[in-house]
N, CA and C atoms of all chains as a GROMACS GRO file, in nm:
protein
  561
    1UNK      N    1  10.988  -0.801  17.119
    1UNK     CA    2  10.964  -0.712  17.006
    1UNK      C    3  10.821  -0.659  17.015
    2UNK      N    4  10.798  -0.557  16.938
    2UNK     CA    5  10.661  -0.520  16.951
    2UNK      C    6  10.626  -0.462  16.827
    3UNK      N    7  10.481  -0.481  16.809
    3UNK     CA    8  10.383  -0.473  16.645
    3UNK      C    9  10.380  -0.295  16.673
    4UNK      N   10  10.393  -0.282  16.544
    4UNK     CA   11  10.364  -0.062  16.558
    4UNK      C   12  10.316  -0.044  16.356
    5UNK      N   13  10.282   0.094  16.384
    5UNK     CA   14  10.296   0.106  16.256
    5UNK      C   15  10.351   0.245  16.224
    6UNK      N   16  10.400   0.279  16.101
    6UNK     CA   17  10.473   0.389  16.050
    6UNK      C   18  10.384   0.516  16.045
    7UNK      N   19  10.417   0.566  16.155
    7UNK     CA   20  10.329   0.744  16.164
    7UNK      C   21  10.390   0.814  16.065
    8UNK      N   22  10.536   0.853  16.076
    8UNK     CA   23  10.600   0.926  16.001
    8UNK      C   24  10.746   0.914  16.018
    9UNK      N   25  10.821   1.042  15.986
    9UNK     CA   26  10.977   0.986  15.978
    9UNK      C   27  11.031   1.113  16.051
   10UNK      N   28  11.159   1.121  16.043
   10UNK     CA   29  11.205   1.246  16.115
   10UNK      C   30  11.373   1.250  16.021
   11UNK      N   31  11.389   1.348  16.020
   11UNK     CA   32  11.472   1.388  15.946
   11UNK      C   33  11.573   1.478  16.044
   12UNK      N   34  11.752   1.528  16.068
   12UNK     CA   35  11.828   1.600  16.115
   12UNK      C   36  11.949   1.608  16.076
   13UNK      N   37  11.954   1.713  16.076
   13UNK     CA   38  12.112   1.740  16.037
   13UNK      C   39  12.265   1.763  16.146
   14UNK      N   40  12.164   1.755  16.247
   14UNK     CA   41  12.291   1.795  16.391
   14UNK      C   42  12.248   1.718  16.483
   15UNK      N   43  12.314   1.573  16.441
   15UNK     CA   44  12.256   1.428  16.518
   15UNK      C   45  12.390   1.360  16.613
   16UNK      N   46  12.408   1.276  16.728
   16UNK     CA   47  12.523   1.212  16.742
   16UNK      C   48  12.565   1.108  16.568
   17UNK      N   49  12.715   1.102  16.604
   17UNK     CA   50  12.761   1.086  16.462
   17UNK      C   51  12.720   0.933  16.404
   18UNK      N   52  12.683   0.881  16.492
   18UNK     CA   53  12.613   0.697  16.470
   18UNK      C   54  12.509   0.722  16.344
   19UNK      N   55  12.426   0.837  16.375
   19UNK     CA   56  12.315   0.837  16.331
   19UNK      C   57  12.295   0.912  16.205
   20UNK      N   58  12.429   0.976  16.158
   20UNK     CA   59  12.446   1.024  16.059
   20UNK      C   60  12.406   0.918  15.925
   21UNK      N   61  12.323   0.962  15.845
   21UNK     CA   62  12.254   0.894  15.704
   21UNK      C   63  12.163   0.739  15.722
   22UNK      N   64  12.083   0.779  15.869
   22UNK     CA   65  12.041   0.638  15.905
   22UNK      C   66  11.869   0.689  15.935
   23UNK      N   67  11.788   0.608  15.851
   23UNK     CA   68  11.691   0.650  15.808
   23UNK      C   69  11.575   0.662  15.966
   24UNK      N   70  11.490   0.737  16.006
   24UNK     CA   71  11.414   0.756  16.141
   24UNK      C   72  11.291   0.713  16.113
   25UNK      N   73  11.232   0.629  16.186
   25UNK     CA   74  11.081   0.608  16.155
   25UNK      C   75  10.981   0.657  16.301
   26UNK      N   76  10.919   0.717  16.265
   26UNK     CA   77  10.799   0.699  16.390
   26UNK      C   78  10.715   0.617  16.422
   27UNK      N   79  10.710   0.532  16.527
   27UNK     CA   80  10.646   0.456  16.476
   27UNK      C   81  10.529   0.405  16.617
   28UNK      N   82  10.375   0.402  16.559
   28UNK     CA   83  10.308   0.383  16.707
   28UNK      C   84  10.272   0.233  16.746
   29UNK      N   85  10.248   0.276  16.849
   29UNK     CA   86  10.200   0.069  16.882
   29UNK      C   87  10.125   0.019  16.836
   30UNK      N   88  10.101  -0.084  16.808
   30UNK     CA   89   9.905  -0.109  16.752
   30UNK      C   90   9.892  -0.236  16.831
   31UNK      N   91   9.791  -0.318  16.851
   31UNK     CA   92   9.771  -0.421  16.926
   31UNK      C   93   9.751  -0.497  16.786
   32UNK      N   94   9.744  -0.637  16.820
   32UNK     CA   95   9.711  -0.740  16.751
   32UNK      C   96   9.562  -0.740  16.597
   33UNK      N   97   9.524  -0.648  16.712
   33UNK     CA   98   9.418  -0.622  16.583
   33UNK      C   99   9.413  -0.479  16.467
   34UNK      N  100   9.529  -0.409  16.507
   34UNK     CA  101   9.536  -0.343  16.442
   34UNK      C  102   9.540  -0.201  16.484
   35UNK      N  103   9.464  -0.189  16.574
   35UNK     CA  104   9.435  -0.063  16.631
   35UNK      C  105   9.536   0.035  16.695
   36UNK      N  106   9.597   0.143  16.712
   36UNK     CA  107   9.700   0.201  16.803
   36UNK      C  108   9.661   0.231  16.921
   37UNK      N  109   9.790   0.226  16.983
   37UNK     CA  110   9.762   0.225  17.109
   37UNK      C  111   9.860   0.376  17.159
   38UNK      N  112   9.815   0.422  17.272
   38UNK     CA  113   9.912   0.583  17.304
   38UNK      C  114  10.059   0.548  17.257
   39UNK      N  115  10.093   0.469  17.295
   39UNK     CA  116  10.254   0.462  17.271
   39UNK      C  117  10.355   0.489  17.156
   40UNK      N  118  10.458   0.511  17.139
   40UNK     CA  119  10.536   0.543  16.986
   40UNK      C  120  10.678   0.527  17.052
   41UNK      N  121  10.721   0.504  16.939
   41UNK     CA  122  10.899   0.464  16.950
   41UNK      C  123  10.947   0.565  16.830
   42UNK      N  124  11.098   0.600  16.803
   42UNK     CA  125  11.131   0.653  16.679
   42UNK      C  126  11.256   0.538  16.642
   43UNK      N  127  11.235   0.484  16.586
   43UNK     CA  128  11.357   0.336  16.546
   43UNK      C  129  11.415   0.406  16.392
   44UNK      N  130  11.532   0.329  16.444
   44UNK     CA  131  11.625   0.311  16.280
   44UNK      C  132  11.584   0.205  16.188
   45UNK      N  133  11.505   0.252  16.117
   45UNK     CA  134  11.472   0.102  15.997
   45UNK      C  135  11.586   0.064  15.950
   46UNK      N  136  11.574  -0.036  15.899
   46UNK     CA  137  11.665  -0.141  15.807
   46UNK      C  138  11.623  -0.281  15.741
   47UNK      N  139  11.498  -0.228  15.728
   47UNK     CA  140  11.463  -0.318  15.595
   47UNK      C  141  11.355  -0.257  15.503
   48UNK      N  142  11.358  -0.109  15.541
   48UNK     CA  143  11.300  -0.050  15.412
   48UNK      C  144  11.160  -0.033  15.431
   49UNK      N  145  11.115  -0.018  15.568
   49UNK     CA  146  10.960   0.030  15.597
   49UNK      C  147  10.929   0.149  15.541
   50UNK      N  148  10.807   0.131  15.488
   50UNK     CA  149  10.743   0.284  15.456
   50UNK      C  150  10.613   0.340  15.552
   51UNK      N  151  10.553   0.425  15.481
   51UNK     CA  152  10.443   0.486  15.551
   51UNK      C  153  10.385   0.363  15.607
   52UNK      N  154  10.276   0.396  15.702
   52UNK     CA  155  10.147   0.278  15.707
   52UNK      C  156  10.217   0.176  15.706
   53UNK      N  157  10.303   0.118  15.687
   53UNK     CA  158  10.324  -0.038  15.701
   53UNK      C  159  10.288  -0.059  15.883
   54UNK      N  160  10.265  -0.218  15.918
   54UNK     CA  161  10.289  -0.272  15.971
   54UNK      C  162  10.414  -0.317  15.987
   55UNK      N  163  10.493  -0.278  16.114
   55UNK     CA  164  10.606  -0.313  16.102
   55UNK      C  165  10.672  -0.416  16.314
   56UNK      N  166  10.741  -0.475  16.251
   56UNK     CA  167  10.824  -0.560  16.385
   56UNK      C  168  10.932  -0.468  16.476
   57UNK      N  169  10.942  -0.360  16.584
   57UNK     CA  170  11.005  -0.341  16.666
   57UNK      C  171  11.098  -0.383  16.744
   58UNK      N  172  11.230  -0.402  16.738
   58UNK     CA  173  11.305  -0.464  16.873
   58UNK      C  174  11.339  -0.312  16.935
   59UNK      N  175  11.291  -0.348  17.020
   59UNK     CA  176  11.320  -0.263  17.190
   59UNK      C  177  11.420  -0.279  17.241
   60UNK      N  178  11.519  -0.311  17.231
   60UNK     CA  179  11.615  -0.336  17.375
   60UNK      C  180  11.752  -0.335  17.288
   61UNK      N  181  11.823  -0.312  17.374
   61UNK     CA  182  11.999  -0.242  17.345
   61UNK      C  183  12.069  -0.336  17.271
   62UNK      N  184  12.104  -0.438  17.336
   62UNK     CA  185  12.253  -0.549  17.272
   62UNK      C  186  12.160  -0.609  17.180
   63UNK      N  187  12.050  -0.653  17.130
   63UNK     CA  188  12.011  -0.683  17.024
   63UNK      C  189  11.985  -0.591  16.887
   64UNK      N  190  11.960  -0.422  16.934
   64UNK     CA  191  11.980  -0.347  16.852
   64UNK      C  192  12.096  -0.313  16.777
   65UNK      N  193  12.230  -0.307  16.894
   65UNK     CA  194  12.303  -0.302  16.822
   65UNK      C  195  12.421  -0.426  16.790
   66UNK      N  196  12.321  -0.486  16.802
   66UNK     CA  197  12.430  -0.630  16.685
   66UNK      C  198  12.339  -0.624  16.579
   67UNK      N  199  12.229  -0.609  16.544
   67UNK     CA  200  12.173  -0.542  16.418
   67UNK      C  201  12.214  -0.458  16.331
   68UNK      N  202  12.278  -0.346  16.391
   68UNK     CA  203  12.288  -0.201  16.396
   68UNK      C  204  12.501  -0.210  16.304
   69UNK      N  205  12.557  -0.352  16.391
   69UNK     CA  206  12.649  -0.371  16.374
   69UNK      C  207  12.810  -0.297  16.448
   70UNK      N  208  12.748  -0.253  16.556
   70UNK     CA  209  12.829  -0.229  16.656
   70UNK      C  210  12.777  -0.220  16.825
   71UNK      N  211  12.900  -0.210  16.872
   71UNK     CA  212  12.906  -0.237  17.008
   71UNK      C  213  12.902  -0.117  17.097
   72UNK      N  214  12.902   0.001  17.025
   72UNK     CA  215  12.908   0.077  17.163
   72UNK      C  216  12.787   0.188  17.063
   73UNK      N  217  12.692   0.178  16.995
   73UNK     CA  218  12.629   0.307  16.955
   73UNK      C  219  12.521   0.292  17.049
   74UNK      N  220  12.448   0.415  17.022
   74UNK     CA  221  12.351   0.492  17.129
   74UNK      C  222  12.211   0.398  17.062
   75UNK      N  223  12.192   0.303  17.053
   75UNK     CA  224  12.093   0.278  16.972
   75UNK      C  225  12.013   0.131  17.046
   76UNK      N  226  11.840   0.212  17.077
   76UNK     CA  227  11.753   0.062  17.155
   76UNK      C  228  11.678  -0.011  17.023
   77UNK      N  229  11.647   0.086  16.978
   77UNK     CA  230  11.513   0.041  16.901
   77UNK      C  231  11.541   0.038  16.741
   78UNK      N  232  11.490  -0.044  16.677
   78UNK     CA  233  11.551  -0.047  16.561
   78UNK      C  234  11.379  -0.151  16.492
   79UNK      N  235  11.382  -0.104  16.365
   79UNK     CA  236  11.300  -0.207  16.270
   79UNK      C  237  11.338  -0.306  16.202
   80UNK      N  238  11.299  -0.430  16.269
   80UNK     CA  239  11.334  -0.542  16.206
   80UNK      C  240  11.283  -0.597  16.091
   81UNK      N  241  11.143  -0.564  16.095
   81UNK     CA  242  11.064  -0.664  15.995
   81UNK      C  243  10.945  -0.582  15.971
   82UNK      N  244  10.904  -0.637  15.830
   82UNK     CA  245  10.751  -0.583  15.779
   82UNK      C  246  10.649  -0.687  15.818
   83UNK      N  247  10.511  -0.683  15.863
   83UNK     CA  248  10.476  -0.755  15.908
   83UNK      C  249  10.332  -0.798  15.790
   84UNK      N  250  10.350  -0.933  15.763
   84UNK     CA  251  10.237  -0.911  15.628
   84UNK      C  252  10.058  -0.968  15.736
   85UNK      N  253  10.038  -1.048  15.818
   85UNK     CA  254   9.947  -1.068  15.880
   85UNK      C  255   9.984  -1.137  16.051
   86UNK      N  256   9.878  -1.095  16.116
   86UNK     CA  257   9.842  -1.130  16.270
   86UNK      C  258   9.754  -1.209  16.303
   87UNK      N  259   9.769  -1.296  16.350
   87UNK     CA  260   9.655  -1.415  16.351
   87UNK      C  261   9.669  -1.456  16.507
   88UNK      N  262   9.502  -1.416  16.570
   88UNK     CA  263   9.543  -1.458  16.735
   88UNK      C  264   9.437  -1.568  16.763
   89UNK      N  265   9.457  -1.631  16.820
   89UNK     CA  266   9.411  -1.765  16.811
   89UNK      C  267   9.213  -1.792  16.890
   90UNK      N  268  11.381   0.585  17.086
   90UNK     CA  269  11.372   0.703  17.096
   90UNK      C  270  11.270   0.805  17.119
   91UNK      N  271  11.198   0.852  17.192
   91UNK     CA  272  11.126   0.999  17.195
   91UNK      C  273  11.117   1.112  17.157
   92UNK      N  274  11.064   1.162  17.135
   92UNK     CA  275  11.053   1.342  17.087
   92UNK      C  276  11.014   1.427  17.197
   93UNK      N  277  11.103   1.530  17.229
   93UNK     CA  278  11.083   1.559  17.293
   93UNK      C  279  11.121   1.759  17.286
   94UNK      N  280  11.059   1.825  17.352
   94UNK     CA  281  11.118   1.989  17.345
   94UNK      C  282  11.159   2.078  17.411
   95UNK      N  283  11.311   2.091  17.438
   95UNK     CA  284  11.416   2.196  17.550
   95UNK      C  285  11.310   2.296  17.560
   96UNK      N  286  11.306   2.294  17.710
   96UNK     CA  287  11.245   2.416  17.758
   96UNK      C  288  11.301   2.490  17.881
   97UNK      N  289  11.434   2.467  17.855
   97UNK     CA  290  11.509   2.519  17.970
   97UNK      C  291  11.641   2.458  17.967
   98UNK      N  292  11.753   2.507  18.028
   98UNK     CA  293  11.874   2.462  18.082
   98UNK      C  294  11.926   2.421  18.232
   99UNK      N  295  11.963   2.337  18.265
   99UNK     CA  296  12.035   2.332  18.348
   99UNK      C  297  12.166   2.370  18.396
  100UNK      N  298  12.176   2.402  18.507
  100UNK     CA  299  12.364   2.436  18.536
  100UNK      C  300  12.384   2.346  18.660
  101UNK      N  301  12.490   2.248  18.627
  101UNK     CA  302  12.514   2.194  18.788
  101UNK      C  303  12.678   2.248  18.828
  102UNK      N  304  12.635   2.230  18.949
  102UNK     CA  305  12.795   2.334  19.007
  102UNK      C  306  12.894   2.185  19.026
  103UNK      N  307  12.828   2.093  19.044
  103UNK     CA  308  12.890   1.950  19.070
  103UNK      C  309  12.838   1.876  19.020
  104UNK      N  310  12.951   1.755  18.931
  104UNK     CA  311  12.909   1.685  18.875
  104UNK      C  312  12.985   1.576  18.877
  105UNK      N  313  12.918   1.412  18.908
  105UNK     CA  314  12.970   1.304  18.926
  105UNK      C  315  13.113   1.297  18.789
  106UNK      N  316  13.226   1.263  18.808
  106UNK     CA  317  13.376   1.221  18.752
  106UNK      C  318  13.290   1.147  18.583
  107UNK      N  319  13.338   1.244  18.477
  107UNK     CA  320  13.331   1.201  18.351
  107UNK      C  321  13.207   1.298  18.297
  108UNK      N  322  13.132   1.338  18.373
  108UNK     CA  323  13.029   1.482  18.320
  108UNK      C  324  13.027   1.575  18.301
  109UNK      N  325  13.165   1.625  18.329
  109UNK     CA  326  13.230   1.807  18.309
  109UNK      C  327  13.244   1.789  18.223
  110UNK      N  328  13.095   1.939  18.179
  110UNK     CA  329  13.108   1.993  18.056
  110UNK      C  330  13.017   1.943  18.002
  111UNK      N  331  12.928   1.846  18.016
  111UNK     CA  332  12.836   1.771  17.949
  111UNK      C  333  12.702   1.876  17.961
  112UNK      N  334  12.616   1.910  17.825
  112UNK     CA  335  12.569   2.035  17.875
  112UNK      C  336  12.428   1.923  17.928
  113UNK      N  337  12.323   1.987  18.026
  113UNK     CA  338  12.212   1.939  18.077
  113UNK      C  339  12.131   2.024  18.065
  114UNK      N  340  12.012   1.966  18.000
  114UNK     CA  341  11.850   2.061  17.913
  114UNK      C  342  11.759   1.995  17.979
  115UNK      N  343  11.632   2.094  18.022
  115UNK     CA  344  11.484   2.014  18.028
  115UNK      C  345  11.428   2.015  17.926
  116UNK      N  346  11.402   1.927  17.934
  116UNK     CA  347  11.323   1.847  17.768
  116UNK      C  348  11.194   1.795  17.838
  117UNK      N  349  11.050   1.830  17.787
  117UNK     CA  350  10.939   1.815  17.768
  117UNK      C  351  10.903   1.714  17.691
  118UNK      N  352  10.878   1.572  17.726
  118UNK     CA  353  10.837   1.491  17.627
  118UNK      C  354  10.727   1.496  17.584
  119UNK      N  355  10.677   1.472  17.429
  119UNK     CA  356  10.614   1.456  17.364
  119UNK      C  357  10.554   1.355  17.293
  120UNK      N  358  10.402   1.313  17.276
  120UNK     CA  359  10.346   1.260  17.234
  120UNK      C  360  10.341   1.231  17.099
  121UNK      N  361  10.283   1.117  17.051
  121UNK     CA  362  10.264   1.129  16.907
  121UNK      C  363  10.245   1.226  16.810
  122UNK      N  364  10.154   1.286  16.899
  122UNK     CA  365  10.099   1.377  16.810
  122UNK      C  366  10.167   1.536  16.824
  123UNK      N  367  10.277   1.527  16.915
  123UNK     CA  368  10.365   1.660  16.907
  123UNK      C  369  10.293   1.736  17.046
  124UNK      N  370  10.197   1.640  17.118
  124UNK     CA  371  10.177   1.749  17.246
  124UNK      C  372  10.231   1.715  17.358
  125UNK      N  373  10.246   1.793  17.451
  125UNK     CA  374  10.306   1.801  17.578
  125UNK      C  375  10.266   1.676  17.632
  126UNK      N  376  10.346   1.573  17.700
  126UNK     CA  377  10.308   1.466  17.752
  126UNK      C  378  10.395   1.401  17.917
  127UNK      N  379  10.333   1.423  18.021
  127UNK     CA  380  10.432   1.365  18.137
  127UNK      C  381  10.497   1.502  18.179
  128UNK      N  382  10.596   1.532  18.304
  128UNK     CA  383  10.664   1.585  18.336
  128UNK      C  384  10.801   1.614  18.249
  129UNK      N  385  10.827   1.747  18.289
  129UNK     CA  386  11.009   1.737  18.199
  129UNK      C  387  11.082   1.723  18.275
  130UNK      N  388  11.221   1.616  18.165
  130UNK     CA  389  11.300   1.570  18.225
  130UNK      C  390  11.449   1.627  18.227
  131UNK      N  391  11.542   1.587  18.268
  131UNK     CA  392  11.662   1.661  18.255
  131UNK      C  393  11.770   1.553  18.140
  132UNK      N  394  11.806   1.604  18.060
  132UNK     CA  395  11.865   1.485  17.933
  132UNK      C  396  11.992   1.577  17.928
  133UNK      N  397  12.099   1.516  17.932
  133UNK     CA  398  12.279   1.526  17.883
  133UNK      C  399  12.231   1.541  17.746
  134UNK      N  400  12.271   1.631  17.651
  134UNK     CA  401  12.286   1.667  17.520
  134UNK      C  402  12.402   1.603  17.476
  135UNK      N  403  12.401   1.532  17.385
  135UNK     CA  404  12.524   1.462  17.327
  135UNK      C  405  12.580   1.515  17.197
  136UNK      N  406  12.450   1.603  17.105
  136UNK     CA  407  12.467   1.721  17.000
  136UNK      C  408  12.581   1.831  17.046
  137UNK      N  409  12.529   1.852  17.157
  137UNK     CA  410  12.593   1.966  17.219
  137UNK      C  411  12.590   2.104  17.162
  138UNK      N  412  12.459   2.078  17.106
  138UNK     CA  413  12.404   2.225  17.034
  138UNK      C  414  12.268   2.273  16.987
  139UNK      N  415  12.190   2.219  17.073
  139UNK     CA  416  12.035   2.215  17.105
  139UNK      C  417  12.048   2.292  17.219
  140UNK      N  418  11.901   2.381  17.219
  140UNK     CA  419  11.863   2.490  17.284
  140UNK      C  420  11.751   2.467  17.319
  141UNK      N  421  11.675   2.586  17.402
  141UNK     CA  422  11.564   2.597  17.451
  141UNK      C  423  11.491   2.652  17.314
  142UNK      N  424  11.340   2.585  17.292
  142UNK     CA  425  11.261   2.573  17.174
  142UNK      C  426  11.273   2.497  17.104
  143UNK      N  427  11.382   2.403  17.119
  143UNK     CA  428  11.423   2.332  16.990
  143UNK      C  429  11.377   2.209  17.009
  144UNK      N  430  11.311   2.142  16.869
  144UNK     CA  431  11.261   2.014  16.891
  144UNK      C  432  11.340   1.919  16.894
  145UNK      N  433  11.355   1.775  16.968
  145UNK     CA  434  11.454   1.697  16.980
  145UNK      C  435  11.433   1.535  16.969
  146UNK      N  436  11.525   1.460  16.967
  146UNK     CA  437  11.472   1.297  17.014
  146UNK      C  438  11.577   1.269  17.093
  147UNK      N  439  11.538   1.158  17.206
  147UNK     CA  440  11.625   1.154  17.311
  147UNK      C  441  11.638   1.009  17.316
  148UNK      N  442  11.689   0.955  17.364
  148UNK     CA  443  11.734   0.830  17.414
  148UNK      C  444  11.733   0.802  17.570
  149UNK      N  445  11.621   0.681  17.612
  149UNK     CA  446  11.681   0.708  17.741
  149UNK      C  447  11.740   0.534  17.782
  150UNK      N  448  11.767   0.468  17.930
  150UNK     CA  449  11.810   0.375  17.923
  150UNK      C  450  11.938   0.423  17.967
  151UNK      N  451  12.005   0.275  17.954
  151UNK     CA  452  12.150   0.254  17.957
  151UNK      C  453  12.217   0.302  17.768
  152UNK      N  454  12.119   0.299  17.686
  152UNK     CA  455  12.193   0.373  17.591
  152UNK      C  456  12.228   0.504  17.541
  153UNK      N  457  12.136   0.589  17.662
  153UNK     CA  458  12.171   0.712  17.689
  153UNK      C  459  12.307   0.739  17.706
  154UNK      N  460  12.382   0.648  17.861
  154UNK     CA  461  12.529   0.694  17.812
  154UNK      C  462  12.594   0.663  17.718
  155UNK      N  463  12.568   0.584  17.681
  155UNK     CA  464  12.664   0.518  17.548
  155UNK      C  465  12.691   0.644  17.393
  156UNK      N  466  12.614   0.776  17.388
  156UNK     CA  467  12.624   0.839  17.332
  156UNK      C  468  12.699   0.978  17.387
  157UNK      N  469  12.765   0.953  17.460
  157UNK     CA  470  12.852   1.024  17.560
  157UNK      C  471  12.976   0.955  17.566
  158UNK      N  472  13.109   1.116  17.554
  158UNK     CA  473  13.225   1.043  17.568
  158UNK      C  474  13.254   1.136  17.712
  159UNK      N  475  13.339   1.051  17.787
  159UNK     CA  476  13.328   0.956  17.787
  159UNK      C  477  13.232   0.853  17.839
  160UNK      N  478  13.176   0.752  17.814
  160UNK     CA  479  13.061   0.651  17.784
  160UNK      C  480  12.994   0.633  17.908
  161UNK      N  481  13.092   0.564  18.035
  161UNK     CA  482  13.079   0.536  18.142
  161UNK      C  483  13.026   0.578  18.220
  162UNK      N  484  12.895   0.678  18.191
  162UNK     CA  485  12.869   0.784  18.330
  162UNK      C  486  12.756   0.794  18.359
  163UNK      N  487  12.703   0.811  18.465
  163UNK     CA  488  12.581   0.781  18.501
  163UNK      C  489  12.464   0.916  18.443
  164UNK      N  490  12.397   0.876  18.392
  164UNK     CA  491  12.301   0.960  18.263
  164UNK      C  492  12.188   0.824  18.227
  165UNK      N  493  12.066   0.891  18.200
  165UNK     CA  494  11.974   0.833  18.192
  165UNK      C  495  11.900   0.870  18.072
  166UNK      N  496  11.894   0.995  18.043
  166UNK     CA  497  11.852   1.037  17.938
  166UNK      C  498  11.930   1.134  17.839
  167UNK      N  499  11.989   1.085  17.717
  167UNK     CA  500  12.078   1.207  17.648
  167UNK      C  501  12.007   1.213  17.541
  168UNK      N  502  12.011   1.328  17.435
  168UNK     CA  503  11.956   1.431  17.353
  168UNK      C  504  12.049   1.338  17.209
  169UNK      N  505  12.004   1.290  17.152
  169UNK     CA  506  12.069   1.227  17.029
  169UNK      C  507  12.050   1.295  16.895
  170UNK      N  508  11.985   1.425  16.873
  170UNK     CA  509  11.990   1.478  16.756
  170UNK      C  510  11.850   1.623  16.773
  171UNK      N  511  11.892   1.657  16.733
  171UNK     CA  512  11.816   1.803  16.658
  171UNK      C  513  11.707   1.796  16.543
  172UNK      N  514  11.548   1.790  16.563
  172UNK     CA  515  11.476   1.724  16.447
  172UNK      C  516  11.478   1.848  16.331
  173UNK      N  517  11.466   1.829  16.205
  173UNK     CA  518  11.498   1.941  16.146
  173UNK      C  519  11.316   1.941  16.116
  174UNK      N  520  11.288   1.826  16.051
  174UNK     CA  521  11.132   1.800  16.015
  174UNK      C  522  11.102   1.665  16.102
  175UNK      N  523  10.945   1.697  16.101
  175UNK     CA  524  10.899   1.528  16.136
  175UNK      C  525  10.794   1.531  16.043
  176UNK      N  526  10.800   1.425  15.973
  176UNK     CA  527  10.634   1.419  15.926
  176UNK      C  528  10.523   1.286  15.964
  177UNK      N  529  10.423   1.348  15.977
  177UNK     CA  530  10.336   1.271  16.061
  177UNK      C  531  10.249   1.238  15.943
  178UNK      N  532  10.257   1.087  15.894
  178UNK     CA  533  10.156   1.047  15.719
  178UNK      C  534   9.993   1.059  15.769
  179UNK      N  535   9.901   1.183  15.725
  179UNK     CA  536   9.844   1.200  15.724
  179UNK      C  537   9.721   1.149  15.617
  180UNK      N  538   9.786   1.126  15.535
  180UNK     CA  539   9.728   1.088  15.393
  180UNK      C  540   9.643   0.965  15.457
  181UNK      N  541   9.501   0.908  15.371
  181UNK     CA  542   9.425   0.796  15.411
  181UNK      C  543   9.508   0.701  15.343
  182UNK      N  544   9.575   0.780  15.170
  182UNK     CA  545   9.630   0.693  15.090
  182UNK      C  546   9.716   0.571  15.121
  183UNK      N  547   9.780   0.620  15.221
  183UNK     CA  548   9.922   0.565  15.237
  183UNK      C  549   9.906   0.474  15.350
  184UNK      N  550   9.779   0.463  15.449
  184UNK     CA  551   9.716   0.438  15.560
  184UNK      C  552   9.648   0.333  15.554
  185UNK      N  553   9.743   0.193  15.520
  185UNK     CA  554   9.702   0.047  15.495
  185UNK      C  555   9.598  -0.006  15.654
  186UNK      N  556   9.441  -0.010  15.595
  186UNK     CA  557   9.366  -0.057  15.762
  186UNK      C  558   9.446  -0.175  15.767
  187UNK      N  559   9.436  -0.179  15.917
  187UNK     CA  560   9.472  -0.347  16.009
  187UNK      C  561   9.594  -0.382  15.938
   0.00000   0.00000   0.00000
């Protein structure tokens, strides 16, 4: 999984049909301390991230979509979790 | 997913068993911040109604085909929707540090 935070969202009306009424987040990398890094994903939230949050990324396919709740959609990346603090040792 | 922006079409005269008809776009990926980023790539449209200019998000991976019927076909990158807006939270407000 990987730490990001909420750039913005994306919105469409002429999407594959999986993705019909399923909310888009933008979302960039940040490292441990907070900072972003070049990178960005656009994930399907599902637990209700907003702007600026700190949020938990899963990257990868068969865990997205047993999240997601099926087996054959087009879907890697998805938001798992809000993240309340980072503590590196 | 990525953002990315058709800047061209493809036509192939041959195409590996399960891709006829599948339309193929160069798509320009894009950065965070909406600028040109990397080389463009060639992405299977799975909308099947995205054009050149049009802003997009793509999928790439093995879940690229999976948004393709039929599923099974070798594709790396397909076109999963048409962005209508993006908004990028500009606000400091909303812009929790660390």
């Amino acid at each position: 999984m990987i730490l990001g935070r909420v750039i913005g969202s994306i919105t469409s009306t002429i999407n594959h049909p999986f993705y019909d009424a399923k909310k888009l987040l933008v979302v960039e990398r940040i490292d441990a301390a907070g900072a972003p890094l070049a990178d960005y994903v656009i994930a399907i939230d599902t637990v209700g991230a907003g702007a600026g949050e700190r949020v938990l990324v899963l990257d990868e396919g068969n865990g997205a979509r047993q999240v997601v709740g099926s087996t054959d959609a087009p879907v890697r990346s998805v938001i798992v979790g809000i993240v309340d603090d980072v503590t590196t040792a | 997913m990525l953002l990315g922006r058709v800047v061209g079409t493809v036509v192939p005269c041959v195409v590996y068993e399960g891709l006829q008809g599948v339309p193929m776009l160069l798509v320009q990926p894009m950065d965070k911040e909406g600028a040109p980023k990397g080389v463009p790539l060639v992405a299977a449209d799975s909308t099947r109604m995205a054009g050149p200019g049009e802003l997009v998000y793509y999928e790439g991976g093995r879940e690229a085909a999976l948004a393709l019927d039929p599923w099974f076909v070798p594709v790396d990158h397909t076109i999963i929707g048409i962005v209508d807006t993006w908004g990028q939270v500009q606000n400091a407000a909303f812009s929790k540090k660390s």
